[in-house]
C-alpha positions as CSV (number, residue, x, y, z in Angstrom):
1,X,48.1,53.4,71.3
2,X,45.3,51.6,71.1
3,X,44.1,51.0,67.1
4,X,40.5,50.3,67.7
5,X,39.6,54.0,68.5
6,X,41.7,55.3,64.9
7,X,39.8,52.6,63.1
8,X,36.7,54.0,64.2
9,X,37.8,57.7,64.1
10,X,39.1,57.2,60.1
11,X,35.1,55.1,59.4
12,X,33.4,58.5,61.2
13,X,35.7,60.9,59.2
14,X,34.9,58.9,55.8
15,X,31.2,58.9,56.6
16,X,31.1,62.3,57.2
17,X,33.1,63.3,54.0
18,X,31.0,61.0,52.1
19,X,28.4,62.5,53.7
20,X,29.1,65.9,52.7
21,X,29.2,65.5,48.9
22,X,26.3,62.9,48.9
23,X,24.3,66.5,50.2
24,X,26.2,68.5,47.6
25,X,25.0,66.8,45.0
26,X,21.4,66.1,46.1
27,X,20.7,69.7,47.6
28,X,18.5,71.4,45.2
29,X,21.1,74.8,43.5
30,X,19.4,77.0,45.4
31,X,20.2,76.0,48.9
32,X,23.9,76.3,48.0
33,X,25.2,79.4,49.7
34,X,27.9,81.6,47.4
35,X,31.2,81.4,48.8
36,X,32.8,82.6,45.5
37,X,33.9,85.8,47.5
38,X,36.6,83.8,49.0
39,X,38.4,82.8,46.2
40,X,39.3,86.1,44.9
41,X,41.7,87.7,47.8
42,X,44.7,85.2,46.8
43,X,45.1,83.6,49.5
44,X,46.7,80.2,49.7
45,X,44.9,77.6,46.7
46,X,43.9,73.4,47.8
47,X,47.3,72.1,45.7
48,X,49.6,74.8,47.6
49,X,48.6,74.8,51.1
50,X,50.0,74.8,54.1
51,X,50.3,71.3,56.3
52,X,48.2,71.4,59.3
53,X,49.2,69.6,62.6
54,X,48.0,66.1,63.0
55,X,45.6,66.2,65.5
56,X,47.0,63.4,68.7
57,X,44.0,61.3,69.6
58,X,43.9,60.7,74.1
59,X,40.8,58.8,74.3
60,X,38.2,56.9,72.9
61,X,35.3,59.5,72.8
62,X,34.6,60.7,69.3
63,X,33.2,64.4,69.3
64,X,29.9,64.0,67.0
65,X,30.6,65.6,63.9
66,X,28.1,67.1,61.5
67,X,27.9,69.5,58.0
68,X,27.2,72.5,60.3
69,X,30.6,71.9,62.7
70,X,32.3,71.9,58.4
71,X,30.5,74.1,56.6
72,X,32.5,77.8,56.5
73,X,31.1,80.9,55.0
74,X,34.1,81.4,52.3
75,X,35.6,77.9,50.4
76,X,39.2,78.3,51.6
77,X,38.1,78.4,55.2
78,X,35.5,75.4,54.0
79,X,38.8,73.5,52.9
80,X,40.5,73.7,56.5
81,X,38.2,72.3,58.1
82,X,37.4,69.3,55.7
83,X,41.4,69.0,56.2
84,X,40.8,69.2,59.9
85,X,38.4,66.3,60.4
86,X,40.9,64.4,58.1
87,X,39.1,64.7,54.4
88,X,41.4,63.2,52.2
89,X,42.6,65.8,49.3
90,X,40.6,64.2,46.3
91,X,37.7,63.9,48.5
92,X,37.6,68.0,49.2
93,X,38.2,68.1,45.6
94,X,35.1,66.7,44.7
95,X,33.5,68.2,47.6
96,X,34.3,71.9,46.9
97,X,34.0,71.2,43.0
98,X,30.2,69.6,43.5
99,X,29.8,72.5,45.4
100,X,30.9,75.2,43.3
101,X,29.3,73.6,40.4
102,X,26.0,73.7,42.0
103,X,26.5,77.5,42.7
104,X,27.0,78.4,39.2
105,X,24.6,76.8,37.9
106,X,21.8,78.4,40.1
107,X,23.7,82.0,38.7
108,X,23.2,80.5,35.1
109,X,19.4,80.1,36.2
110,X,18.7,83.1,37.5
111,X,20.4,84.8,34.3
112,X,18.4,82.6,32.2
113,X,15.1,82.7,33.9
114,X,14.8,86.6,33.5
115,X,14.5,85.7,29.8
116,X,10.6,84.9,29.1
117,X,10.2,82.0,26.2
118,X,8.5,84.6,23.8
119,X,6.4,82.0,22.2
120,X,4.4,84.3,20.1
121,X,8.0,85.1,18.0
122,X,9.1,83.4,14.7
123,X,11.7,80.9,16.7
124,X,12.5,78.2,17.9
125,X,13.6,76.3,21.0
126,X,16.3,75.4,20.0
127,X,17.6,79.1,19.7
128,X,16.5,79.8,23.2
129,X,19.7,81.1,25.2
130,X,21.5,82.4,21.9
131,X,21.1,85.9,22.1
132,X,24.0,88.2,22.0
133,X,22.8,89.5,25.8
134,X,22.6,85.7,27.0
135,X,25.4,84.4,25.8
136,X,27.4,87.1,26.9
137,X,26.2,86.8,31.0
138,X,26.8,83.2,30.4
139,X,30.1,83.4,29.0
140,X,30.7,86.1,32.3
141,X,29.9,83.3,34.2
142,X,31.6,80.6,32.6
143,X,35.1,82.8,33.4
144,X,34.1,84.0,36.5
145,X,33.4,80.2,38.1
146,X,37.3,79.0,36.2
147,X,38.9,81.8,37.8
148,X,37.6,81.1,41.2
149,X,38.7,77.0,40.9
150,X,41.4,78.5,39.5
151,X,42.8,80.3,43.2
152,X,41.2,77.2,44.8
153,X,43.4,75.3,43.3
154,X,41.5,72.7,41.5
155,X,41.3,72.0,38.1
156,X,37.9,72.0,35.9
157,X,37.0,68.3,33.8
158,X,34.8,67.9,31.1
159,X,31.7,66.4,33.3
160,X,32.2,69.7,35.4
161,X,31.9,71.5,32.5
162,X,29.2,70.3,30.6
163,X,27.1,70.1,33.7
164,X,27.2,73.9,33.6
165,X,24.7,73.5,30.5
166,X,21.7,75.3,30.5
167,X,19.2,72.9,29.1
168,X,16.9,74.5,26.5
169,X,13.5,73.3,28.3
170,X,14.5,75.0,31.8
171,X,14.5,77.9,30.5
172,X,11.3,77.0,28.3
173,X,9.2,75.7,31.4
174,X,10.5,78.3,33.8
175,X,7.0,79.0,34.4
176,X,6.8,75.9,36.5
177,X,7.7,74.3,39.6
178,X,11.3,72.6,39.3
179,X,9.2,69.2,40.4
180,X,6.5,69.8,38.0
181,X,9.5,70.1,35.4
182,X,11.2,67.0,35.9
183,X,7.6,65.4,35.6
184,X,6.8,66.8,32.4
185,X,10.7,66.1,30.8
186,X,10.2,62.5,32.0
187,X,6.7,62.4,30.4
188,X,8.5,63.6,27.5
189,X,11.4,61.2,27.7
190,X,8.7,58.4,27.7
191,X,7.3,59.7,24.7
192,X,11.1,59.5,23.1
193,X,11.6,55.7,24.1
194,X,7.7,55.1,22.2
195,X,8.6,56.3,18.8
196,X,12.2,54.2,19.2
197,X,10.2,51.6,19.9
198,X,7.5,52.0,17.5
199,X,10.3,52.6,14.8
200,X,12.7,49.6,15.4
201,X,10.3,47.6,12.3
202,X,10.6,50.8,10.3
203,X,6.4,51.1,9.8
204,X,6.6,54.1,12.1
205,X,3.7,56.6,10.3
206,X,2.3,59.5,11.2
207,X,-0.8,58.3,12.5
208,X,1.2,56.0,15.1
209,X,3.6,59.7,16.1
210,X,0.2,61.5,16.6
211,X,-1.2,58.7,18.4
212,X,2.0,59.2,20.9
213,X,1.8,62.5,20.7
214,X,-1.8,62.7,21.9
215,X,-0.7,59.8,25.0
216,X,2.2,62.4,26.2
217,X,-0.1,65.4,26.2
218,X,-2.8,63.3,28.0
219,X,-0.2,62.2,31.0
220,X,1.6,66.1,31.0
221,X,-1.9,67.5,30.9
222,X,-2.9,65.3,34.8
223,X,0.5,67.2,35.7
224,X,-0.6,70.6,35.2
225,X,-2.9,73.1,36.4
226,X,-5.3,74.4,33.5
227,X,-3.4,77.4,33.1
228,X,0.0,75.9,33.2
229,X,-1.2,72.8,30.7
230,X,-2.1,76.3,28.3
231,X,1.6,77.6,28.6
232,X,3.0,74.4,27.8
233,X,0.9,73.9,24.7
234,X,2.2,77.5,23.9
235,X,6.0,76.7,24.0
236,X,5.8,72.5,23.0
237,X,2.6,71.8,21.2
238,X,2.9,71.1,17.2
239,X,0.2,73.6,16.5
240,X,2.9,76.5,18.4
241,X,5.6,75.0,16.4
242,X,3.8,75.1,13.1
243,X,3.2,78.4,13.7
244,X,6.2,80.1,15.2
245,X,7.8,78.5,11.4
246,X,4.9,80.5,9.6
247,X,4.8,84.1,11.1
248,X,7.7,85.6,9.8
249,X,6.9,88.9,8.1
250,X,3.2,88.3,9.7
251,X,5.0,89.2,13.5
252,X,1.9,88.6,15.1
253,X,1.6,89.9,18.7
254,X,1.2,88.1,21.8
255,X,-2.6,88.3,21.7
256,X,-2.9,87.9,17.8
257,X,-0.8,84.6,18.5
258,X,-3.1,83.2,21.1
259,X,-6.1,83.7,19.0
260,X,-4.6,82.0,15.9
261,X,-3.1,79.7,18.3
262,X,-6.9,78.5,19.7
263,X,-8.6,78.1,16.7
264,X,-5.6,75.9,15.1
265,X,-5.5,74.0,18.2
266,X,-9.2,73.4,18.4
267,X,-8.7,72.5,14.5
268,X,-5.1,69.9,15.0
269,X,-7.1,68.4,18.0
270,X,-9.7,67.2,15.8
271,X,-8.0,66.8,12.7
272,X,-4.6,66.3,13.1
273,X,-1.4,68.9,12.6
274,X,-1.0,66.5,9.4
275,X,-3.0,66.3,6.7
276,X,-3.0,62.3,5.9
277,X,-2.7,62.2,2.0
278,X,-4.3,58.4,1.9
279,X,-6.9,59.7,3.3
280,X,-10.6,58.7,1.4
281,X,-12.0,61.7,-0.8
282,X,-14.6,62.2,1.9
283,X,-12.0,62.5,4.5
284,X,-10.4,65.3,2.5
285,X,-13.6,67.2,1.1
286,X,-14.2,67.3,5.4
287,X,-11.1,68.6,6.3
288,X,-10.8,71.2,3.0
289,X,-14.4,72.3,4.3
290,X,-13.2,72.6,8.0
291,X,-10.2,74.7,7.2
292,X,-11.8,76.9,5.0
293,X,-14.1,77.5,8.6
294,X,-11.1,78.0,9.8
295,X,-9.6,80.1,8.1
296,X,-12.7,82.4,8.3
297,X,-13.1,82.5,11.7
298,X,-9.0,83.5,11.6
299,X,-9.9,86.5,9.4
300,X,-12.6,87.9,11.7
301,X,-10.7,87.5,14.3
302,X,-7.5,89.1,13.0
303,X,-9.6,91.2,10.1
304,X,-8.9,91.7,6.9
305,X,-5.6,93.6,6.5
306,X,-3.9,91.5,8.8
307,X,-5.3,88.5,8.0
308,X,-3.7,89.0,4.5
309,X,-0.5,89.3,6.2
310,X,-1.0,86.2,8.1
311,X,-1.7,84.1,4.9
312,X,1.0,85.7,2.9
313,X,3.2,84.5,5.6
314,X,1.8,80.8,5.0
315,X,3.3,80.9,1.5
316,X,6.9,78.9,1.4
317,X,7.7,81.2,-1.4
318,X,7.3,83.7,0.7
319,X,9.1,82.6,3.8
320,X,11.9,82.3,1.7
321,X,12.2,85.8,0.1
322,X,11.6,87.0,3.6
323,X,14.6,84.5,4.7
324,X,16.9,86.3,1.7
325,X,15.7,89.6,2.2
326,X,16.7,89.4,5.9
327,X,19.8,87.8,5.0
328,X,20.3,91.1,2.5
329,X,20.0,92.9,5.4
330,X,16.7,94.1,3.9
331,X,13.2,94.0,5.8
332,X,9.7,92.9,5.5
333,X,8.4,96.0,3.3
334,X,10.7,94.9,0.9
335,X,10.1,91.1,0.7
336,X,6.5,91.9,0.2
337,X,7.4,93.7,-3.1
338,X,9.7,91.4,-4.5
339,X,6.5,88.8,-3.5
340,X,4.4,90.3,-5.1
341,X,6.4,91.1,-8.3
342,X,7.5,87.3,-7.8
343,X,3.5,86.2,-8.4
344,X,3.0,89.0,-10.9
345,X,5.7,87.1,-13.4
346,X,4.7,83.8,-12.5
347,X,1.5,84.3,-13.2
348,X,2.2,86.8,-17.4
349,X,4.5,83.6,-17.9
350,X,1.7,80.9,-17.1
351,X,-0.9,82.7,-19.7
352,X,1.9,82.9,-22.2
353,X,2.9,79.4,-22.2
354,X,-1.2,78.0,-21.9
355,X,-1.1,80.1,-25.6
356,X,-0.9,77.9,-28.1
357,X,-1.5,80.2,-31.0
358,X,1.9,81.9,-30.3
359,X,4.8,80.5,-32.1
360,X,7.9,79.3,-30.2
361,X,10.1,82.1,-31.0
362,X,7.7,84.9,-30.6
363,X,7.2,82.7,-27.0
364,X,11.2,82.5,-26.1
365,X,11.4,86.4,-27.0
366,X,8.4,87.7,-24.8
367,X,9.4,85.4,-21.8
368,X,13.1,87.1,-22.2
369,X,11.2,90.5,-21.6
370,X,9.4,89.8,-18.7
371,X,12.4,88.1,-17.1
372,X,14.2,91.9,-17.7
373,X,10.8,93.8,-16.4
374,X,11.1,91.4,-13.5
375,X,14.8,92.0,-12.8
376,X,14.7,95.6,-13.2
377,X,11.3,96.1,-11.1
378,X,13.4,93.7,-8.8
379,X,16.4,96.3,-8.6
380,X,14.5,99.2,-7.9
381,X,12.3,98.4,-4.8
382,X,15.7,96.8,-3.2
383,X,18.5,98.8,-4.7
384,X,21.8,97.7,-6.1
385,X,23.2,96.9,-2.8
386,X,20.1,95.0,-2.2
387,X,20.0,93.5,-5.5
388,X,23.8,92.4,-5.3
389,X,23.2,90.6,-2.2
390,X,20.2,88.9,-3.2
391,X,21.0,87.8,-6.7
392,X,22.2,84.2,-5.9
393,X,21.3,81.1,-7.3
394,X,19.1,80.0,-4.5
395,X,17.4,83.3,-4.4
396,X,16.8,83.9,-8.1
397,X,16.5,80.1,-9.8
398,X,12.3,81.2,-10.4
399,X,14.0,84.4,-12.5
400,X,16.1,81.7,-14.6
401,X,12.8,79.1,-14.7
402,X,11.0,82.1,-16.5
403,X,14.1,82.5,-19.1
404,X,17.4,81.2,-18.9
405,X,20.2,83.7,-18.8
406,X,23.6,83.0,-20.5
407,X,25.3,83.2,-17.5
408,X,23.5,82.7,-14.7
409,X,24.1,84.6,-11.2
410,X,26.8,84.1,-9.0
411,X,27.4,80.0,-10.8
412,X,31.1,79.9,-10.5
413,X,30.3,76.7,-12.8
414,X,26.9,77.1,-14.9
415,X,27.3,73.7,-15.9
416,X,26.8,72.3,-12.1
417,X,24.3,74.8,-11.7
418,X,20.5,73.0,-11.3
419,X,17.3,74.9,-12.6
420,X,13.7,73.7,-11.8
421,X,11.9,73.2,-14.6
422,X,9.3,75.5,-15.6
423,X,5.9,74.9,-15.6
């Protein structure tokens, strides 16, 4: 037999297989049709089936061959014909892994995609995805894609694996385009290689990170339409940030967010999310005054109720009862009392230590009684369950700067336990 026409046969047959994965892996998920029904009947896996006849080559003319003579509606019948025009078997193996890789992953979008970025929400993006409902449908998926390679026969690796990944920012810029996505991660990838570059002396400051800040929101902003550009700066923008760390016990709603959100914005873009603190006493007198505009303009927009909700919620002290509270499996009404109780002590203890006319002792004595009234007005709007729960050394150290207890809460060793000084 003449070997010219198998050389040319076996070049054909590894063009086309090469063919065939190069498409795999370029097709965009979505135009990859779901044979997953296949691999659940038991039929015969890739590693256990049956030899097929060699096919006996009479003549030199090669039929054409092309994905749509391949392609099969289920992957097991998809297999036999890759076998048929000669595939080798690690070559189907990447094929029909590429392919069911690409599958899954469009499932893991669409399950993801029905979750909207709820960027008026104390959050953040890294937590997107982590919900109980989420991860569960992923976790579905995750099984349901092994068992199917599983009766196929091949065998999962790590790159497959971790290419199943939902990526954060999909799911944060679902509201665009998937091109319009790519061109906005790049834009932001850019952005990541300027501050490594601008850091490599070690002078990187912040007026240099808002500077490439500013460039990255310029280029994503030519990207966008108006309204897109707006959803982005709603989901990525520091001002959004800053304030999805700031709301908690505030819980704005969507439309009280957006109108915070605008006059912040219009405040950052002229001032900076950072205050600059070597910044001339001009400088700062301008930006206090500005603020306080702010601020006003915040309070008739929100009025006054709420707006005393929203700057509560500014408070770090706060954030960090709320923080405990919620961690005492307690809610906001009851964060805002020990607040409140919290100020109310801080502020008897600061008019009793200004007074110098009292002697020490009489001083130690009435600062041991306020630190009981404070406890015990602590006890009763949580409970004792409550109270139990939230009596821990980093819950309660202000309690011990007002008067130090012989044995302070929950220290398994009071001498490594560390208490901020008093004012």
């Amino acid at each position: 037999m003449n070997a010219k026409p198998l050389l040319i046969l076996s070049l054909v047959l590894n063009i086309v297989c090469g063919a065939i994965l190069a498409a795999i892996l370029i097709t965009g998920p979505d135009d990859t049709p779901d044979r997953s029904g296949a691999g659940a009947n038991g039929e015969i896996p890739l590693g256990q089936a049956e030899g097929n006849t060699q096919q006996i080559i009479t003549n030199t003319v090669i039929k054409q061959m092309t994905w749509e003579t391949v392609e099969a509606p289920d992957y097991l019948e998809y297999i036999e014909n890759l076998r048929s025009i000669g595939c080798p078997e690690e070559t189907i193996r990447d094929i029909i892994l590429a392919d069911v890789n690409k599958l899954y992953k469009t499932k893991r979008r669409e399950v993801s995609d029905t979750k909207e970025f709820e960027f008026w929400k104390a959050s953040s993006m890294f937590s997107m995805g982590l919900d109980r409902e989420n991860a569960d449908a992923m976790k579905a998926l995750d099984n349901e894609r092994e068992d199917l390679l599983k009766q196929l026969g091949i065998e999962s690796d790590l790159e497959s694996t971790v290419s199943q990944l939902i990526n954060p920012l999909e799911q944060m810029f679902n509201f665009l385009p998937e091109k319009k996505q790519v061109a906005v991660m790049k834009a932001m990838q850019d952005m990541q290689s300027r501050m490594t570059e601008l850091s490599e002396d070690g002078n990187l400051d912040g007026e240099m990170v808002t500077k490439a800040q500013r460039e990255m929101e310029d280029s994503i902003k030519g990207l966008l339409s108006d309204e897109e550009y707006t959803n982005y700066l709603l989901r990525m923008s520091n001002t959004a940030n800053t304030m999805r760390t700031q709301i908690a016990g505030f819980d704005p709603s969507k439309e009280e967010f957006l109108e915070v959100f605008n006059l912040r914005r219009q405040f950052d873009e002229e001032y900076g999310s950072f205050f600059n603190p070597n910044s001339s006493d001009t400088d700062r007198d301008a930006y206090n005054a500005a603020k306080d505009v702010m601020n006003e303009q915040i309070r008739e927009a929100l009025g006054d109720e709420r707006y005393a909700d929203y700057e509560r919620a500014q408070d770090y002290k706060f954030q960090s009862i709320h923080r405990a509270m919620k961690q005492a499996d307690l809610g906001t009404d009851q964060a805002v009392q020990v607040y409140d109780i919290q100020l109310a002590a801080e502020e008897s203890v600061g008019e009793l230590r200004s007074n110098r006319r009292i002697e020490s002792d009489e001083r130690e004595s009435l600062l041991q009684e306020i630190r009981q009234e404070t406890e015990s007005a602590i006890q009763q709007a949580i409970g004792a369950d409550g109270w139990e729960k939230y009596n821990k050394r980093q819950n309660t150290y202000w309690l011990e700067n007002i008067h130090r207890t012989e044995n302070p809460p929950n220290a398994e060793n009071p001498a490594d336990a560390v208490v901020i000084p008093g004012p």
